[in-house]
C-alpha positions, 0 to 999 in steps of 0.5 A: 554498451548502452543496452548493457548499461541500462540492463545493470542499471534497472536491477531486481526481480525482472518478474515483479518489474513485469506484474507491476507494468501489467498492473500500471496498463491495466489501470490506465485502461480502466481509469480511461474507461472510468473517468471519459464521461465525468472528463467530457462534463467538467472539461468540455468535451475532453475526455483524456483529461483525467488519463492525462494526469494520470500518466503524468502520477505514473510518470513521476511514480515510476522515476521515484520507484527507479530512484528508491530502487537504486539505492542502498535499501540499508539507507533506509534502516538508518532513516527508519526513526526521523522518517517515524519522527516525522509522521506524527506531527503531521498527522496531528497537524491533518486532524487539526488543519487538514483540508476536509472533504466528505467531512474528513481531514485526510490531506494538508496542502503543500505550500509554494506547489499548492499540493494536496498530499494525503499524510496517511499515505506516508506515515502507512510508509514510514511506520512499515520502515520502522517496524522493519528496523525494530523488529530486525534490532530485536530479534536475539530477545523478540520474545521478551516483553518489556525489551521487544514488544513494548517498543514494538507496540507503542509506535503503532498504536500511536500511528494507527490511533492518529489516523483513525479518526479521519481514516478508519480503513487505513488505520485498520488496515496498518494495523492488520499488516503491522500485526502480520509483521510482528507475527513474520518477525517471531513475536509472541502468539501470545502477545500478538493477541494482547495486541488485537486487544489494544487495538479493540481498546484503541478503538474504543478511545475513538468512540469515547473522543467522538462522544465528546468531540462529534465533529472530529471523528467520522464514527457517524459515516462509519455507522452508515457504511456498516448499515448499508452493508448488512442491509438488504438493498446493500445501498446504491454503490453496492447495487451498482456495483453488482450489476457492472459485475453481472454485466461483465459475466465471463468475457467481460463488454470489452475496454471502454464499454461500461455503462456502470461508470455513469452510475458507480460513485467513484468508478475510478478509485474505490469501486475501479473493480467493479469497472474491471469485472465489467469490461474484462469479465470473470476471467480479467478480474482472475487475472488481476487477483493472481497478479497481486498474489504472483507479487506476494510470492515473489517478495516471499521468495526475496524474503527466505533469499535475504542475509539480513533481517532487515531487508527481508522485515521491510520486504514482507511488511510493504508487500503485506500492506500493498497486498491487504490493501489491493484485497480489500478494495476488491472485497468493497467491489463484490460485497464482502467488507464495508466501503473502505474508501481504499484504493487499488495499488497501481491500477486506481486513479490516485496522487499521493497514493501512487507516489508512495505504492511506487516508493513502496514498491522500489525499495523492495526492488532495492531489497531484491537488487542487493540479492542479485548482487550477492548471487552474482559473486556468490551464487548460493542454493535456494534452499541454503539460507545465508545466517541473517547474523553472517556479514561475509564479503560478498554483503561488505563488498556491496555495502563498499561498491553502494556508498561510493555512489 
């Protein structure tokens, strides 16, 4: 009774459970590697500390994944607007009171728990959530302009405009994904490209706030990224960065070997890449990328599978988001893009941003869990898409079954 209780409980695509462990042991690994000389300096000799609290983000990342993926992911549609409503004074209330370090403000502390907690981080969540429920309300006419892509735009030039001063690469970052959504979800071509040109506008409107107001906007560590990126020497975390993945050649020196991770600035977050091509070799740091890629399909298949527009809006942008993220932080690695100071999904050192690629990861989980349901009293083709407009028994029969939880 007990193994058949735990297996109704833990619902959802069991592929995406496994990528997302491998991805979980794999960071484990490599922030034990990563932090063991820096947690020998700063704890006398201990180097578990770090793995240590990371376990413990893990811990409480998993508990909320399995929490979110109980749920009935339609809550969220109805949480979709006090959860953006939310946001935005706190990202007001981080560029005005925010903790700042390496001259930004990206975190506020929490009281009574004395927590530092990255508002980013959520509003990225939140805003994803909300474009889900619009552009699912909004399907019978997504192609009318005052209607559909007004309402649909506002919101994230706000949140992306309220990030982008402390956080550029997130708000670029949430700009991109929300751009691909909007596409996902039968905007116009057309608007979508007005879209980037506000964008482009936006960013303008940060410049001009930095001209006036130097010490609120980071455009001046921007300025110095993009010069060390097109510059010849390429700048010393790219340096290092090159020579921990020339050392890994294929096979890579093994777990717990590298010798960049005392000369890599951040091995643990920004550059924890780097620190896998290393000790894993061309071959490991392959895996890797096939691992988000293999979760990308899978939420690809979880979204043609979806009755209602909404799972399968809010499935695709999270995915998307993780997916952008995971790309660029390996594309800061091996050279490609700028420092973004972007973390790896589930594989770099992190507290907030753990918490809330766990969160992110158990509402998909919820999204597939309603699949299975369905396919359980209902088993349909996998080529016979159910109307996203149809609500027959089978979805009112576990709407019914979810709420008397």
């Amino acid at each position: 009774m007990l193994q058949i209780a735990t297996k109704k409980e833990w619902k959802g695509d069991k592929v995406m459970w496994l990528i997302i462990g491998i991805l979980l042991g794999f960071g484990l690994l490599a922030v034990y590697s990563a932090t063991g000389s820096m947690a020998y300096l700063r704890y006398k000799g201990n180097t578990e500390m770090y793995l240590i609290k990371q376990l413990i983000m893990v811990g409480i990342g998993l508990l909320c994944m399995y929490a979110c993926h109980r749920q009935n992911y339609l809550i969220y549609n109805k949480l979709a607007p006090v959860l953006f409503l939310i946001a935005i004074p706190l990202l007001i209330y981080t560029l005005a009171f925010g903790v700042e370090t390496n001259d930004a403000k990206r975190w506020i502390t929490l009281p009574v728990i004395n927590l530092s907690f990255q508002t980013s981080d959520y509003a990225r969540l939140a805003l994803i959530i909300y474009l889900a429920r619009s552009l699912s309300n909004k399907q019978e006419y997504i192609k009318d302009f005052k209607s559909a892509f007004i309402p649909i735009m506002v919101p994230i030039l706000i949140i992306c405009g309220l990030i982008a001063p402390s956080n550029l690469s997130t708000s670029l970052l949430l700009f991109v994904t929300s751009i691909m959504l909007m596409f996902v979800g039968r905007v116009s071509f057309k608007y979508i490209f007005m879209m980037g040109f506000f964008g482009a506008l936006l960013f303008g409107v940060v410049v001009l706030v930095w001209w006036f107001f130097p010490d609120l906007v980071r455009v001046d560590t921007w300025i110095s990224r993009i010069k060390d990126f097109t510059g010849s020497d390429g700048g010393y975390q790219v340096v290092q960065s090159k020579i921990a993945i020339a050392n890994g050649s294929w096979m890579g020196v093994g777990p717990g070997n590298s010798t960049q991770r005392n000369f890599l600035p951040a091995a643990y977050a920004d550059y924890i890449y780097a620190i896998i091509c290393e000790e894993y070799g061309l071959i490991g740091a392959t895996g890797i990328v096939i691992l988000y890629l293999w979760l990308l399909f899978r939420v690809s298949r979880i979204v043609l599978k979806s009755p209602k527009a909404f799972g399968a809006m809010l499935a695709m942008g999270l995915i998307l988001n993780l997916v952008v993220q995971a790309f660029a932080n390996m594309a800061v690695s091996v050279n490609l893009v700028p420092v973004t100071g972007l973390t790896l999904p589930l594989v770099s050192m992190g507290g907030t941003s753990v918490l809330f690629t766990s969160v992110a990861f158990g509402i998909i989980m919820s999204v597939s869990k309603f699949i299975e349901s369905m396919q359980e009293e209902q088993p349909v083709p996998e080529k016979e898409l159910i109307p996203i407009t149809k609500k027959d028994s089978v979805i009112k029969k576990y709407e019914e079954d979810e709420s008397d939880h």
